[in-house]
N, C-alpha and C positions, 0 to 999 in steps of 0.2 A: 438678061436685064438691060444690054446695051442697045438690043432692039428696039426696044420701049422708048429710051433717051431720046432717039432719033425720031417720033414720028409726029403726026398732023396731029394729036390729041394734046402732047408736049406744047407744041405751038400753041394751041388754040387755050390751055389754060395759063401761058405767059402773056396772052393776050387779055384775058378774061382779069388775070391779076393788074396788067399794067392799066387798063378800063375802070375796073370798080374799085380796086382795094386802094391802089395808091389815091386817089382823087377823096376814097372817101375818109382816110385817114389824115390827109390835109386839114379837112373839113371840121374832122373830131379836135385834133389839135388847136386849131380855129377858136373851135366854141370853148374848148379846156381853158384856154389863155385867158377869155374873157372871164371864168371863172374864179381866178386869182383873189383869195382875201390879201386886201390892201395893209392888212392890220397885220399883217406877220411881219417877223423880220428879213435883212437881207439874204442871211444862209437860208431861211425855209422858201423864199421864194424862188430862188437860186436851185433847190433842191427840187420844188415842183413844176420847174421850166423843165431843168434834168428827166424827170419821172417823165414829163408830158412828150418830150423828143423823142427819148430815148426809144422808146414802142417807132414812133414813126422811122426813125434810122437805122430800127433791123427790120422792120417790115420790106424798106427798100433794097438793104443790103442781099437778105432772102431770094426777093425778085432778081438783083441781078447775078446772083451767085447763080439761080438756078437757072438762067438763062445763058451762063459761061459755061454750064456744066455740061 
């Protein structure tokens, strides 16, 4: 299995992730934000900034874990 770790396939989908996924999770984030009802309170919009992050900062964490790996 340590063979695997090491080779051009590895690379080439930490590329593939760094290209599509992070750009397009930006993007989703983005559009979620502007999605906000105005009319809630502070904890629930507080609460759906949280929910809307949180996916984006293990998406990335992911990516670079598995690029230290």
């Amino acid at each position: 299995m340590s063979d695997l770790a090491h080779t051009p396939l590895r690379l080439t989908a930490l590329v593939i992730a760094a290209i599509a996924i992070v750009p397009t999770a930006f993007l989703i984030l983005r559009h979620l934000v502007t999605l906000r009802d105005p009319a809630l309170g502070r904890r629930a919009q507080f609460m759906d900034v949280v929910w809307t992050v949180a996916p984006l900062v293990a998406v990335v964490g992911l990516l670079v874990a598995s690029g230290l790996a």
